[in-house]
C-alpha positions in Angstrom: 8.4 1.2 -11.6 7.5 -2.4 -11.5 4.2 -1.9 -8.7 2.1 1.3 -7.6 -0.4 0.5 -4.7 -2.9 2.3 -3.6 -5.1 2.6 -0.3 -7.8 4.3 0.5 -8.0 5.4 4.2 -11.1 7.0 5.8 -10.9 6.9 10.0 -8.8 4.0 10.5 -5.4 5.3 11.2 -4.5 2.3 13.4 -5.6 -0.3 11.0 -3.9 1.6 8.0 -0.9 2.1 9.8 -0.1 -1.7 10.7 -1.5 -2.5 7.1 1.6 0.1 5.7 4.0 -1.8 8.1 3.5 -5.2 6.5 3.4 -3.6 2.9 6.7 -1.8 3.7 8.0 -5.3 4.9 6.8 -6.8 1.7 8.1 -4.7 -0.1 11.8 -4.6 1.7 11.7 -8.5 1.4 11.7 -8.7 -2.4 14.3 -7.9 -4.4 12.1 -7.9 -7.7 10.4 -4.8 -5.9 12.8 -2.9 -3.8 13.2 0.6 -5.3 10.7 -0.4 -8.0 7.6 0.4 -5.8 5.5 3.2 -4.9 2.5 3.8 -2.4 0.1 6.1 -2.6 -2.7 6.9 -0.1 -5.8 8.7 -0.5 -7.3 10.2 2.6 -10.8 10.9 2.4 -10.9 14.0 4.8 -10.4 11.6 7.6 -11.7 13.1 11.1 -9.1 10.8 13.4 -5.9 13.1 12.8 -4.7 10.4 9.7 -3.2 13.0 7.7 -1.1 14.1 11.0 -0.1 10.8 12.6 1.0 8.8 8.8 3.3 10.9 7.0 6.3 11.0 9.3 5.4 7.4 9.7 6.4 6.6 6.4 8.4 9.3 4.4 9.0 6.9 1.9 5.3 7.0 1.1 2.6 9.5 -0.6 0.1 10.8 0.8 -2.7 13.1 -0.9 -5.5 14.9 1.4 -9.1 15.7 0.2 -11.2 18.0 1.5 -14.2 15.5 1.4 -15.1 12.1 1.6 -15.3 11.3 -2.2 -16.1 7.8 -1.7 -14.3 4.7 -2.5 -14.1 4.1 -6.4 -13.4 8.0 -7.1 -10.4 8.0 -4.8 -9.2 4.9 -6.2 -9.3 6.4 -9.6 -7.8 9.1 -7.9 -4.6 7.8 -6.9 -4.6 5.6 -10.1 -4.4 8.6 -11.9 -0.8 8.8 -10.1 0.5 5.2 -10.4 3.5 4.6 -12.6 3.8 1.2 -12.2 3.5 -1.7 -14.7 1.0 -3.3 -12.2 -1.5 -1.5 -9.8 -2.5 -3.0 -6.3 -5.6 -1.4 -4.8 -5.4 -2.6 -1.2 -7.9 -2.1 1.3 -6.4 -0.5 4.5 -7.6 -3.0 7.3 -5.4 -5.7 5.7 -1.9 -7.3 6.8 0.2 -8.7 4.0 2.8 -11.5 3.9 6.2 -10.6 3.1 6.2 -12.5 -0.5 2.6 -11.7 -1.1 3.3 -8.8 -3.3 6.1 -10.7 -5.5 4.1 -14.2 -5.6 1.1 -12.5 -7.1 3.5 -10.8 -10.0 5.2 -13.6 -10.6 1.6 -15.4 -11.1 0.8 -12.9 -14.2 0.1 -15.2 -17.3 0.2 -13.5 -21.0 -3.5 -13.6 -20.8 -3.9 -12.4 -17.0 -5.7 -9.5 -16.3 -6.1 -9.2 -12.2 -5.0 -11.5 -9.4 -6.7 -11.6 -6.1 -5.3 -13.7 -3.1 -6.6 -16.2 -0.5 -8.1 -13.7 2.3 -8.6 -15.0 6.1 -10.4 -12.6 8.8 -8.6 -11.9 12.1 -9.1 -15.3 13.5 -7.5 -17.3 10.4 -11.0 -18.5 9.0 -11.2 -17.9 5.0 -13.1 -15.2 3.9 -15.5 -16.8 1.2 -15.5 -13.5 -1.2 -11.6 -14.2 -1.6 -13.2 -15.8 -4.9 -16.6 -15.2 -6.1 -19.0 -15.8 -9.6 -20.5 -13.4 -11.6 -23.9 -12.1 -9.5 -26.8 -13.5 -12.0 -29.9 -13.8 -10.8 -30.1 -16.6 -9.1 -26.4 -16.5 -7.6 -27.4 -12.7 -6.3 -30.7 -13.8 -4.9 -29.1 -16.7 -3.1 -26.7 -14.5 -1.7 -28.7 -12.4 -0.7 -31.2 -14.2 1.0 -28.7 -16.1 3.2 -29.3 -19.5 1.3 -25.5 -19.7 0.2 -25.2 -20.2 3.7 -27.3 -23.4 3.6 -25.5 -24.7 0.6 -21.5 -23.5 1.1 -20.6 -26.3 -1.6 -23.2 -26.2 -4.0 -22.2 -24.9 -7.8 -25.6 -23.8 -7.5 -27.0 -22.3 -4.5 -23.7 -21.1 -3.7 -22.0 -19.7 -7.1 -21.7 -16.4 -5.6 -18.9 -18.2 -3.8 -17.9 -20.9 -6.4 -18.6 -23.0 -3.2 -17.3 -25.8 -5.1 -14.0 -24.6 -5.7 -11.5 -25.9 -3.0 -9.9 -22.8 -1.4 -6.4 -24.2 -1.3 -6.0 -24.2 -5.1 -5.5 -21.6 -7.9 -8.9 -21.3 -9.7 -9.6 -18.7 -13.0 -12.6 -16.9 -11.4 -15.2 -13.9 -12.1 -14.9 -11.6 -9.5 -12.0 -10.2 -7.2 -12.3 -8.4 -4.0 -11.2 -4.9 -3.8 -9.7 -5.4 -1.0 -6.8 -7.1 -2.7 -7.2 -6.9 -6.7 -3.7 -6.7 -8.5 -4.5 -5.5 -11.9 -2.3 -5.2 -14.8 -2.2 -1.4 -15.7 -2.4 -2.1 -19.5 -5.6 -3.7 -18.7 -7.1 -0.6 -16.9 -5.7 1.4 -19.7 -8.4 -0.5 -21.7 -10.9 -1.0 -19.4 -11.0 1.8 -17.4 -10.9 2.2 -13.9 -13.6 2.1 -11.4 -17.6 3.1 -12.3 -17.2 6.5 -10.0 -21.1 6.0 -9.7 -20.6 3.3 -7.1 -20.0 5.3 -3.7 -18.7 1.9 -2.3 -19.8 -1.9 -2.2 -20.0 -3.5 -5.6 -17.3 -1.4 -7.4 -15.2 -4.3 -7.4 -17.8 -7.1 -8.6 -17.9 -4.3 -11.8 -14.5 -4.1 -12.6 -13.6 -7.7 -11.9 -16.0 -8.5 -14.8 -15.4 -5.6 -17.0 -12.1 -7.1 -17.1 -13.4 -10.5 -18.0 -15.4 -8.7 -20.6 -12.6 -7.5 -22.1 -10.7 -10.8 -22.7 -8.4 -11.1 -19.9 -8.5 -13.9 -16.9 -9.2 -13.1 -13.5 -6.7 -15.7 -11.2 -7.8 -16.3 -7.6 -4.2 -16.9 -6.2 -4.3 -19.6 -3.2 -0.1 -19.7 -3.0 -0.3 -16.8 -0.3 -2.6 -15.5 2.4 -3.4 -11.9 3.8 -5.8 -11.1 6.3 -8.5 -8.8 6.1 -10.0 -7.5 9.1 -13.5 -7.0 6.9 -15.3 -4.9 9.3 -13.1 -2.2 10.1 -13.6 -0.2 7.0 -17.5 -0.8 7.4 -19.5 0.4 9.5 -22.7 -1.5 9.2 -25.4 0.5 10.5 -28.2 2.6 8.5 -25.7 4.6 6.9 -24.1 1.0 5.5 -27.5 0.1 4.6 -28.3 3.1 2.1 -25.1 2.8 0.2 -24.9 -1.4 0.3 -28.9 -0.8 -1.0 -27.7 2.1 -3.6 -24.4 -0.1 -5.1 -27.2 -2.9 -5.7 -29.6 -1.1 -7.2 -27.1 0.3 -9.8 -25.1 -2.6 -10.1 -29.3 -4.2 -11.2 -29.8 -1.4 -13.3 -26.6 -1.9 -15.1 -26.1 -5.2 -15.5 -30.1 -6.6 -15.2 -32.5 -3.8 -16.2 -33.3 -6.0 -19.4 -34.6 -8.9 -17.2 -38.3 -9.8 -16.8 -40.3 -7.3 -14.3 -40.3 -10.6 -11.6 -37.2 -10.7 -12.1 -36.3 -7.1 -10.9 -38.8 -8.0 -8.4 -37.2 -10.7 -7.4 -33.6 -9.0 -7.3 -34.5 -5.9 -5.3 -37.0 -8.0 -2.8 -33.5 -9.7 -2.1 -32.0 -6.3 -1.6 -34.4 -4.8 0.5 -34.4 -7.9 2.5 -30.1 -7.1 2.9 -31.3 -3.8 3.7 -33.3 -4.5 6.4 -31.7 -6.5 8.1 -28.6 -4.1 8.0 -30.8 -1.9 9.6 -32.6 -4.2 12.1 -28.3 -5.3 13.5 -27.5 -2.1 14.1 -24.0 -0.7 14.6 -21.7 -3.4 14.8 -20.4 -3.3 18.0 -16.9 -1.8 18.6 -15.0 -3.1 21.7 -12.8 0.5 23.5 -11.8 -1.9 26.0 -13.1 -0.1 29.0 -12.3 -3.2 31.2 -10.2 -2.2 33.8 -8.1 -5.5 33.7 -7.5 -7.6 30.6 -5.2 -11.2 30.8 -3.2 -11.3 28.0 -0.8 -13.8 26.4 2.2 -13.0 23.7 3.3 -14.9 20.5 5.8 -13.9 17.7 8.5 -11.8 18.0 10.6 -11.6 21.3 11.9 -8.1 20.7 8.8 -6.4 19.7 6.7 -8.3 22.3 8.4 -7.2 24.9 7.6 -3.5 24.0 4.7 -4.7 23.7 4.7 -6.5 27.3 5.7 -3.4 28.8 3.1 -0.7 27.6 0.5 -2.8 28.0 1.5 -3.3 31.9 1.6 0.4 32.1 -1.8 0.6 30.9 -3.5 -2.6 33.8 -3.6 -5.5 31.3 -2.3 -8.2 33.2 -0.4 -11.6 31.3 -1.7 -14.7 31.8 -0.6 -17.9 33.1 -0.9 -20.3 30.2 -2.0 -19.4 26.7 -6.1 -20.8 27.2 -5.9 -18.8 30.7 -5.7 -15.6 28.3 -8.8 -12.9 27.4 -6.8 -12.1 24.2 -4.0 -13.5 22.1 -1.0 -11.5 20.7 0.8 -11.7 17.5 4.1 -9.7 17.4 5.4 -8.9 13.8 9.4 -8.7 14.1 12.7 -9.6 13.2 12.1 -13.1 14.8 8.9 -13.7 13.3 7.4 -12.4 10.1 3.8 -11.4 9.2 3.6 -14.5 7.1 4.8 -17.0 9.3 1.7 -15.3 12.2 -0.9 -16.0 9.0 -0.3 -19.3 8.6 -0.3 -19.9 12.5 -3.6 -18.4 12.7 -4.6 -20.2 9.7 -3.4 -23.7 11.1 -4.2 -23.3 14.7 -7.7 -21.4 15.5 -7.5 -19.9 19.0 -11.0 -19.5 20.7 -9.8 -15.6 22.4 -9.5 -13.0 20.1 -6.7 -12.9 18.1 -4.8 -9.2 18.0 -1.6 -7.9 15.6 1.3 -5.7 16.2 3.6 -4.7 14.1 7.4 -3.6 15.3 7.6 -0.2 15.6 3.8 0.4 15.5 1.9 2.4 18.1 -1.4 0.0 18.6 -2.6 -3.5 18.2 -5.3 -4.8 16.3 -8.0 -7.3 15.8 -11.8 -8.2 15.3 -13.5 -10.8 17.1 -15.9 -11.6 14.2 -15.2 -11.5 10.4 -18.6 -9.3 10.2 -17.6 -7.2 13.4 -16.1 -3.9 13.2 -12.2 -3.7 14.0 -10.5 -3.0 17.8 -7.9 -1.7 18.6 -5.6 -1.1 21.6 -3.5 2.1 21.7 -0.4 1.3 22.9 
């Protein structure tokens, strides 16, 4: 078995199932990987009927239940404990892969490689910053936290978080991954370990990345392919968010920082409960059910799928529009006719004020998020 990937899926059963789509396409398009892959997902007790609605979906796929949600590094470690492949993908489940993402990123694995993330856009096609990040020290976590990398998006400084001076477009040996796309050699886990189980979620990724580091292997931020990550779907940033994003830091300070002057700690979990805060001062993010009774639309992609697509959203008083800038909401159909890859690098090269949405052939919904901090929407179709 040449690749073992594993998702997580808690309540997004719309998201998840367009984000299996395009991994079944990448994996269908490669002929290092065809009948050399597996897919595991881990449902964390799920409310939204997941463990119903995926399985016939994809009966090429596995799918293990729990009874509770067990958080986000456990049930990692959970299906890792299942993987047979030489290399394990942990994949967050509000993400759309291109068709050679999978094979690019193997084919990217040096002697001394460890993990490979990817260049990551949100649903609009801007690049997500934390596709490649530094190690949090002090002053790169206080910055970040404080909203001053914001100020500075170049600086080596003010914005090492972000390696701000690193130009995205180019392959750069890094610190820390994201978890929402982190390749990892399984020989490397085998010596590092998987992920710190005390981490509930947020952060368990930063820890790994550099445990791997630690351990002598290179971390490669891969700018050769794109994937989109919807960012907000999977978070739901309201007090709730707040406790856990303020637990993950406090561990991740005692773990890492707990040496460190007393204003220094002071410093460090000021910064936190500044994050905190604010999390709770925003609220919910908001979470569009479309409840407008008429919505112009306008379709892209994929003839084929789109005009499935056309026709149930008629059926359901959307309306399409005249011209592409007359439309409330832009459509990307996956298909036949056009892939997921070649609707990333449109999106990518040619912003579109109007929300963008996805569809994959065959799917049951779109999807989309206005914002890269904004929860994820979705139209059932």
């Amino acid at each position: 078995m040449t690749i073992s990937i594993v998702l997580i899926n808690y309540n997004v059963r719309f998201f998840i199932e367009q984000c299996l789509s395009s991994v079944k396409k990448a994996i269908e398009s490669s002929a290092m990987l065809r009948d050399k892959a597996e897919v595991i997902v881990v449902d964390n007790a799920s409310a939204d009927g997941s463990m119903d609605f995926l399985p016939p979906l994809f009966p090429g796929f596995r799918f293990v239940g729990n009874s509770e949600n067990t958080g986000f590094a456990r049930a990692c470690n959970q299906g890792l404990r299942l993987c047979r492949g030489e290399f394990i993908l942990f994949l967050n489940p509000d993400t759309l892969l291109a068709e050679d993402s999978l094979e690019t990123c193997i084919r990217a694995f040096g002697p001394h490689t460890g993990a490979v993330g990817v260049r990551m856009v949100d649903g609009s096609g801007r690049f997500l910053r934390e596709s490649k990040r530094g190690f949090p020290g002090t002053a790169a976590s206080f910055f970040r936290l404080t909203g001053m990398t914001g100020l500075f998006p170049k600086s080596a400084y003010f914005s090492a978080y972000y390696r701000g001076e690193l130009n995205e477009n180019e392959n750069h040996e890094i610190d820390i991954l994201s978890g929402a796309f982190m390749l990892v050699r399984k020989s490397v886990l085998d010596i590092t370990g998987g992920f710190d189980e005390r981490f509930f979620m947020y952060a368990e990724d930063i820890d790994l990345s550099w445990r791997i580091r630690q351990a002598g292997f290179q971390n490669l931020y891969l700018a050769k392919t794109s994937i989109i990550h919807f960012k907000g779907e999977s978070t739901n940033r309201d007090a709730r968010y707040a406790f856990h994003f303020h637990e993950a830091m406090e561990l991740f300070r005692h773990k890492y920082f707990r040496h460190h002057s007393a204003f220094v700690g002071f410093l460090i979990r000021s910064a936190i409960r500044f994050r905190e805060l604010k999390a709770r001062f925003n609220g919910p993010s908001r979470r569009n059910t479309h409840s407008h009774p008429v919505r112009r639309f306008w379709l892209s992609g994929d003839a084929g799928s789109g005009a499935e697509c056309r026709k149930k959203l008629l059926e359901k008083n959307f309306m399409p529009a005249e011209s592409e800038t007359d439309a409330e909401l832009i459509i990307y159909c996956e298909g036949p006719q056009c892939s997921w890859k070649s609707i990333i690098q449109l999106i990518e090269s040619a912003p579109v004020k109007q929300p963008h949405y996805f569809h994959g052939a065959g799917t049951h919904s779109l999807i989309g998020s206005a914002f890269s901090d904004a929860r994820g929407e979705v139209i059932e179709i």
